[in-house]
C-alpha positions as CSV (number, residue, x, y, z in Angstrom):
1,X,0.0,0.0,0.0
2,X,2.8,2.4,0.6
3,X,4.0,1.6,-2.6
4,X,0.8,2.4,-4.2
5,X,1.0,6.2,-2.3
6,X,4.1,7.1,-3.5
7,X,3.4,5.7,-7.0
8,X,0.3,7.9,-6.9
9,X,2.0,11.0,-5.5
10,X,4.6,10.9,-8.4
11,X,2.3,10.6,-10.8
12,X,0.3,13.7,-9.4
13,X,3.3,15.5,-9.3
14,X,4.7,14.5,-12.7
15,X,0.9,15.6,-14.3
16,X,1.2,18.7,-12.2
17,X,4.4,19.6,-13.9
18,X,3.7,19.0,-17.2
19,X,0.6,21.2,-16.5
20,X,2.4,24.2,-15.1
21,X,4.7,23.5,-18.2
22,X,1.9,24.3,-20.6
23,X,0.7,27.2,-18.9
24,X,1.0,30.4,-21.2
25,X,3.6,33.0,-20.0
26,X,2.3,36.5,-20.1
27,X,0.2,37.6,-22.8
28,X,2.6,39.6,-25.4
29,X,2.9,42.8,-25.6
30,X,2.9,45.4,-29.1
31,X,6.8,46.4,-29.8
32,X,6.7,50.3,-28.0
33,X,7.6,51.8,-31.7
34,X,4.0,51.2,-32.6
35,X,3.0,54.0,-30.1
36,X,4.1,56.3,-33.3
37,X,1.5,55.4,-35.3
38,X,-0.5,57.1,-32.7
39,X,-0.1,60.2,-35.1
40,X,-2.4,58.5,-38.0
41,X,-5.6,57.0,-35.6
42,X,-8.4,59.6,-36.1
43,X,-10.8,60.6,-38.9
44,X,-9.2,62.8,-41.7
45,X,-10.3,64.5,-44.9
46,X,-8.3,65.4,-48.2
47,X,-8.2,66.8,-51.3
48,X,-5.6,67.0,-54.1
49,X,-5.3,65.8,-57.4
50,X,-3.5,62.7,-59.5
51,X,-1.5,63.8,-61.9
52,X,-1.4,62.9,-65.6
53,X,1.6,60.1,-65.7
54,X,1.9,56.8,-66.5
55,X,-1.3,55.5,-64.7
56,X,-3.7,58.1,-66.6
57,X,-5.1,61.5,-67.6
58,X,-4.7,63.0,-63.5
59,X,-8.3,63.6,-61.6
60,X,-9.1,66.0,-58.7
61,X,-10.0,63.9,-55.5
62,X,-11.6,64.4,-51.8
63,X,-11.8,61.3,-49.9
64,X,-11.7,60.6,-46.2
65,X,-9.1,59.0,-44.4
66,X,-10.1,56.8,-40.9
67,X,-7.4,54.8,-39.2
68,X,-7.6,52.8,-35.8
69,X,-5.5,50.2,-33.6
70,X,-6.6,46.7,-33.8
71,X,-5.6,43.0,-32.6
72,X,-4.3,44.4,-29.1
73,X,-2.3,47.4,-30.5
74,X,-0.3,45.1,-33.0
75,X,-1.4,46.2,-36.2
76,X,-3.0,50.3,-37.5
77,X,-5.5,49.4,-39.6
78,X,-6.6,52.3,-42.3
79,X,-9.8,52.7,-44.5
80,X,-10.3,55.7,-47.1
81,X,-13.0,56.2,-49.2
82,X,-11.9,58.6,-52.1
83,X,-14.3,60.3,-55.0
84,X,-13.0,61.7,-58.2
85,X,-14.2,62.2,-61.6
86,X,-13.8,58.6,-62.2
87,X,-15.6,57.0,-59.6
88,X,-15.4,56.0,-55.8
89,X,-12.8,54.2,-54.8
90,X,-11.8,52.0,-51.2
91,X,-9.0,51.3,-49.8
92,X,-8.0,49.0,-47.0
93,X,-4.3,48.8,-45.0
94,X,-2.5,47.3,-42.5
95,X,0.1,48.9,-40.8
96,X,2.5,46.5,-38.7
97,X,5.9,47.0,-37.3
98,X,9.0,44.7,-38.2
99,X,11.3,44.9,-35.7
100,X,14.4,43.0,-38.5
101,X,14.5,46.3,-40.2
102,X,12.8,48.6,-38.2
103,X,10.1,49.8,-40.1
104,X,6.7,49.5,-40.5
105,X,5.5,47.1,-43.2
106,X,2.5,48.5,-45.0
107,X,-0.1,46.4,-47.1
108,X,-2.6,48.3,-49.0
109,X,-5.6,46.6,-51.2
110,X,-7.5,49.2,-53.4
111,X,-11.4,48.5,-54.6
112,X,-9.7,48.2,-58.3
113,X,-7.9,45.4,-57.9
114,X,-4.1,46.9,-57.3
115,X,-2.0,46.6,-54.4
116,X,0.3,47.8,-52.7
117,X,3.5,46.6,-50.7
118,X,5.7,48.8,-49.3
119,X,7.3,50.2,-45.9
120,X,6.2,53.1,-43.6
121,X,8.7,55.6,-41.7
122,X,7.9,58.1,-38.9
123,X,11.1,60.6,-38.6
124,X,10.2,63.4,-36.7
125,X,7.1,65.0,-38.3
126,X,7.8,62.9,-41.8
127,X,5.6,59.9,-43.0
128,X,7.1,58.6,-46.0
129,X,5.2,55.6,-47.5
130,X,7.5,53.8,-50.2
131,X,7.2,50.8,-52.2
132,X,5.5,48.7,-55.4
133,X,1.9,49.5,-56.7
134,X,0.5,46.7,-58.6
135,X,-1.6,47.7,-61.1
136,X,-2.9,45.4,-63.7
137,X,-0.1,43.1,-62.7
138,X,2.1,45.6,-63.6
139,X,4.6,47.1,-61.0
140,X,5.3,50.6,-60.3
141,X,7.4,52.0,-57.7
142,X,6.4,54.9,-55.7
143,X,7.3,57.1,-52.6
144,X,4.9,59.5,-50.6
145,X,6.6,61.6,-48.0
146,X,4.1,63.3,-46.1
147,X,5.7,66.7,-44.1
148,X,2.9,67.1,-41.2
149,X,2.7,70.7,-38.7
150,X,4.2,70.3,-35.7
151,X,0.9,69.4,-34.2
152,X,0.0,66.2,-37.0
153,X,-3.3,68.1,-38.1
154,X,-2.5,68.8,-41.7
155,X,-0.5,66.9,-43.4
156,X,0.7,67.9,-46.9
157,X,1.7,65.3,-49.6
158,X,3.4,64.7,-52.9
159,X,3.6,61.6,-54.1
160,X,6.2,60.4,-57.0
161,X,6.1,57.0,-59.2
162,X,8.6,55.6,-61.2
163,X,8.6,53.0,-63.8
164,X,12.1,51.6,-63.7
165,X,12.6,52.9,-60.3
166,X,15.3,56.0,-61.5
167,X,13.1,58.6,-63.2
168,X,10.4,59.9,-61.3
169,X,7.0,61.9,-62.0
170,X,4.9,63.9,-60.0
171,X,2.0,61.2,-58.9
172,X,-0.6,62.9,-56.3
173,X,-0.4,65.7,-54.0
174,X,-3.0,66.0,-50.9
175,X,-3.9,67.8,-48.2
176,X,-4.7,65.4,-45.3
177,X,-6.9,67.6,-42.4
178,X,-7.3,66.0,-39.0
179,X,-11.0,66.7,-38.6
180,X,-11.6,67.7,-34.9
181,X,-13.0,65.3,-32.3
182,X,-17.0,66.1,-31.8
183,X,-17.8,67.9,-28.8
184,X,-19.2,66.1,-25.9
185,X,-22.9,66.8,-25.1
186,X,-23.2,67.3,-21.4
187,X,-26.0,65.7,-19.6
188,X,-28.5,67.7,-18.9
């Protein structure tokens, strides 16, 4: 019978340990250079215009801009909704930081069909987006530094693509406004 206890209590332990083993450590945390993306979360507006270039005749545009954490503060995730001549067209993006290069790797899917697969950097009061547009299969390079106020309400771009990736043209240039937070009703 003593035998049988300390067989027992061995095999309690030994099932207790593999239990604690399997336990999950403490619930990750989002890299701290995410916190700069902070600048982008909020509604915005623009206007601007595409320029005639390789990708068409150039359009004047408005469109709105809304950008939010998601998945725990892992990932930014942007949505615009942008009206021209043309048409309407939706974008979606994902924002997430890769610690190997320190950037931010940026994945943007457009209502046409293109895409875009590129990096994002935050210097000071510079976005620059830069990367490959797909567009019809074909690629395009392109590089949109945005130079914000010292406050990151209005943020002025002009975007450049390239064909072989050593000439340049004028692309788009915006005017991104950070539209104000509504004011709170008080109760009353």
């Amino acid at each position: 019978m003593q035998r049988f206890r300390i067989l027992s209590l061995l095999l309690v332990a030994c099932f207790a340990t593999a239990l604690l083993a399997q336990a999950p450590s403490s619930a990750p945390k989002p890299d701290p250079e995410l916190k700069k993306l902070a600048v982008l979360v909020g509604h915005w507006t623009y206007e601007g215009e595409y320029k005639p270039g390789p990708l068409g005749p150039g359009a004047k545009i408005k469109g709105a801009y809304d950008a939010h954490m998601i998945l725990g503060g892992f990932f930014l995730q942007e949505e615009e909704v942008e009206k021209s001549d043309a048409g309407e067209m939706r974008n979606l993006a994902i924002e997430s930081y890769n610690p190997a290069n320190k950037n931010f790797d940026s994945r943007w899917y457009q209502s046409d069909g293109s895409t875009v697969n590129g990096t994002l950097t935050i210097n000071g009061n510079t976005i620059t987006w830069a990367g490959t547009l797909y567009v019809d299969g074909k690629p395009y390079q392109f590089r949109e530094p945005m130079v914000c106020s010292a406050d990151f309400t209005t943020c002025p771009a002009k975007a450049e693509i390239s064909t072989d990736g050593k000439t340049w043209v004028p692309f788009f240039e915006t005017t991104f406004i950070k539209a104000k937070p509504a004011a709170k009703k008080s109760g009353g």
